[in-house]
TIPAVO-685932 format. One record per residue (C-alpha): residue in one letter; z, y, x. Coordinates in steps of 0.2 Angstrom, whole numbers, plus 2048, in hexadecimal, padded with zeros to 3 digits. Last residue first. Layout:
TIPAVO-685932
aZYX
...
END
This chain:
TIPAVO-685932
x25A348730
x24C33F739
x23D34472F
x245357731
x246356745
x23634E746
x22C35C73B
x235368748
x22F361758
x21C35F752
x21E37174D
x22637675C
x21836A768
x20A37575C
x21438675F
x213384771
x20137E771
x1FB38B769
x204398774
x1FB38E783
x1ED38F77A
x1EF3A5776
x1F33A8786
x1E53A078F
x1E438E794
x1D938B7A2
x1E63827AC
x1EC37879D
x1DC37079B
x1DE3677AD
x1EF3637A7
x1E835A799
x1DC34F7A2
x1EA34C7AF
x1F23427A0
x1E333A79D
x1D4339793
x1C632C792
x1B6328792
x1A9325782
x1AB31077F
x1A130A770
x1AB303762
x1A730F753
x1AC321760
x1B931C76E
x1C332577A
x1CE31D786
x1DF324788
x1E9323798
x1FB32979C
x20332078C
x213322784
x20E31D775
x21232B76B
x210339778
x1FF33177B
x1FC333767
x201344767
x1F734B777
x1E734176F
x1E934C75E
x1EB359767
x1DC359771
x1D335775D
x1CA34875A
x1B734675B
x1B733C76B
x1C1331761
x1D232B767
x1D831A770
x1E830D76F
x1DE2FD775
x1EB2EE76F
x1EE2EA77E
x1F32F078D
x1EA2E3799
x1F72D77A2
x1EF2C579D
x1DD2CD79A
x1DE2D07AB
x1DC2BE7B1
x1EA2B97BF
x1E12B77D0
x1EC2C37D9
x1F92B97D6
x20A2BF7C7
x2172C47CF
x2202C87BF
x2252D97C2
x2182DB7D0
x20A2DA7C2
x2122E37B6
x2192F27BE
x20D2F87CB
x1FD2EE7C4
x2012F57B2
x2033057BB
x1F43067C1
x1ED3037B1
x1E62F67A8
x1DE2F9799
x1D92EE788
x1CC2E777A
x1BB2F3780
x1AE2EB777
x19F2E6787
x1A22D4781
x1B22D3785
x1B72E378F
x1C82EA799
x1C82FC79C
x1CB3017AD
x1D930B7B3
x1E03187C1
x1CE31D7C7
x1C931D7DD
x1B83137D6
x1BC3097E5
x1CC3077E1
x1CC3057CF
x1BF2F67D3
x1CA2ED7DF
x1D82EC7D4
x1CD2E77C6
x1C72D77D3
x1DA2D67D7
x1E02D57C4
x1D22C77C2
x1C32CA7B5
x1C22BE7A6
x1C62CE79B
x1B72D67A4
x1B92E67AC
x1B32FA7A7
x1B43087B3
x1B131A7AB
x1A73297AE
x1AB33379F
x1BA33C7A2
x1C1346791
x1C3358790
x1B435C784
x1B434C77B
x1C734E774
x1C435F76A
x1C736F76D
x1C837775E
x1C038A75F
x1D039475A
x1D23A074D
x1D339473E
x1DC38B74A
x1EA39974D
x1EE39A739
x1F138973C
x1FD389749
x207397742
x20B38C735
x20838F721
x215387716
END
């Protein structure tokens, strides 16, 4: 079965996870506390930092993590991050397709998505990363990306039935 998405990325150039991404990132130490982390997303004005051991990133914390997670269980400002970090570390490669990242966000359920190439930290890609891309979209990408989220719908539908 040939897809109309296909036959529009033999035409398309790819766009690709490393041209949209944010590079500048904020890393923290696992043995970091929440409110030193705190500190540093604020002063770097970012929504996240990437937790480290050993300079290999292992984890995230988000704003939301300190919204939800820490006032949900009150924990002190002196708890270690490592004890509310997301984690496993969902990430992408810097190689991978934009839709590739869209997918597994969708997935997960994630705002934020670090990239990684082997096990060295790249940036990241958000949800705002996205809409930025959107904005520039021509016709023809944003009718890509239709038929990509009714492909993606479709193959769900007949897995499920």
């Amino acid at each position: 079965m040939i897809y109309f998405e296909d036959v529009l990325a033999q035409t398309q150039p790819l766009i690709l996870v490393k041209d949209i991404m944010t590079k500048s990132l904020v890393t923290v130490d696992s043995s970091s506390t929440v409110n030193e982390a705190a500190k540093m997303m604020e002063k770097a004005m970012v929504g996240s930092v990437i937790v480290t051991e050993s300079n290999v990133p292992i984890g995230i914390m988000t704003d939301r993590d300190f919204a939800i997670t820490i006032a949900a269980h009150a924990y002190p400002i002196h708890t270690k991050v490592k004890q509310v970090m997301s984690s496993p570390l969902v990430h992408i490669r810097s190689d991978d397709e934009v839709w590739t990242a869209a997918d597994l966000m969708y997935a997960r359920k994630i705002r934020r998505l670090p990239v990684l190439d082997e096990d060295e930290l790249m940036g990241i890609v958000s949800v705002s990363d996205f809409v930025k891309l959107y904005t520039v979209c021509n016709r023809e990408d944003t009718r890509k990306m239709y038929f990509h989220a009714l492909t993606k719908i479709y193959d769900e539908y007949t897995v499920s039935t």
